[in-house]
N, C-alpha and C positions, 0 to 999 in steps of 0.2 A: 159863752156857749151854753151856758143854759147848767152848769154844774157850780161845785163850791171851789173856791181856791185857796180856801184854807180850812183846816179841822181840830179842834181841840177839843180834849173830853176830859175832866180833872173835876175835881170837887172843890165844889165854890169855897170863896174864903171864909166867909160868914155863914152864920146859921139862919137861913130864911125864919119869919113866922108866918108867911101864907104864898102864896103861887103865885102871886102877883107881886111878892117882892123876891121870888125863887128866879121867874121867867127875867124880870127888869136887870137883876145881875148880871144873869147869863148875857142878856141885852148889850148891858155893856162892857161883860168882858169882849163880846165877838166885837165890837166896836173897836174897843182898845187894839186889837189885831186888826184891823182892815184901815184906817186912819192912817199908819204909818205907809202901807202900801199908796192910799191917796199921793203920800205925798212924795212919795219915791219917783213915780208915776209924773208928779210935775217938775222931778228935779232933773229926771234924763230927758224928759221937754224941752227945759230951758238949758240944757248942756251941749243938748245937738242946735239949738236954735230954734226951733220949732215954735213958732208966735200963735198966740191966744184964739186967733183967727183963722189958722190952718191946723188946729189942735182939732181932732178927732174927738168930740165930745163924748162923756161916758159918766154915767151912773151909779151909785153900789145899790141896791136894793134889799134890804133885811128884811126875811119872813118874819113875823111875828102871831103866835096861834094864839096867846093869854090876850082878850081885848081889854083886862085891866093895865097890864104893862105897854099896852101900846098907848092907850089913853093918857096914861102917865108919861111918856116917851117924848109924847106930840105936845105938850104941855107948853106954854113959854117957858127959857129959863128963868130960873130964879121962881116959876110956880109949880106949889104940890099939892097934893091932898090930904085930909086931914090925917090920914092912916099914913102914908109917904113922909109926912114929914120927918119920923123918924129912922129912915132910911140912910146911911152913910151917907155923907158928901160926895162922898168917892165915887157912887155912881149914877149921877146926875148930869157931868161933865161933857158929855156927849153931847146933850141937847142945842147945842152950841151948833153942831156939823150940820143939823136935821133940816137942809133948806134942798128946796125944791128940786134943785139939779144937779148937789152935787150925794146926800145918802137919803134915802126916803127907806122909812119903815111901814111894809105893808102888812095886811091880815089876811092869815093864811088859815083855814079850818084844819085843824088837827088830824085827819086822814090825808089833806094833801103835805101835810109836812114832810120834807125828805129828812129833815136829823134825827126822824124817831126812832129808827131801824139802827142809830147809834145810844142811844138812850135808853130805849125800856126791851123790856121782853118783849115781842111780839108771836101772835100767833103765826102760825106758817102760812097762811094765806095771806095775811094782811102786811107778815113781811115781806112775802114775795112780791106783792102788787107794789109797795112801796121801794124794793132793790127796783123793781122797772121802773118806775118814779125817777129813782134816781139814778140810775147805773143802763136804764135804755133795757137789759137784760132780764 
């Protein structure tokens, strides 16, 4: 319905060296959370019965505002860039999921982001347009 279904906000495990390996974590921790739900999602499917061809098709869609970590995101597995490559294994593992129909990561300009108003200070107007953003209010 047009909101998030899940929220986390902690301090990454690792120490970024630029924004593009800051954002691609973050990337893939919210990954790590939504993945399981995929497949929770296919297992009360096949518990009631429910076949591949009366299944209610659905999507996950992850904003993305850094278009360094998306670019690196959309990559094939097993490919990085020169600066990526030393980036943990640990969070590359996703890339795997990233096909057309079932998680697509898109680009979102950083005023329409809704997570920012949990992330940084914002001023009073620019939080409040973005609480409507996200909260309708």
């Amino acid at each position: 319905m047009g909101c998030p279904i899940q929220w986390l906000s902690k301090l990454q495990p690792n120490i970024a060296t630029s924004t593009v390996e800051a954002e691609y974590t973050a990337l893939s921790i919210a990954l790590r959370a939504a993945i399981p739900l995929i497949h929770v999602i296919k297992f009360v499917n096949a518990a009631f019965g429910i076949t591949q061809n009366a299944l209610v098709s659905f999507k996950t869609t992850v904003h993305e505002d850094n278009k360094g970590a998306l670019t690196l995101a959309q990559l094939e597995p097993g490919r990085q860039t020169p600066r990526s490559k030393f980036y943990a294994i640990k969070m590359h593992w996703f890339r795997s999921w990233l096909k057309p129909n079932e998680i697509e990561i898109q680009y979102i300009e950083s005023k329409r982001q809704k997570a920012d108003m949990f992330t940084k200070a914002l001023p009073t107007a620019v939080f409040e347009e973005n609480r409507k953003l996200s909260c309708g209010w």
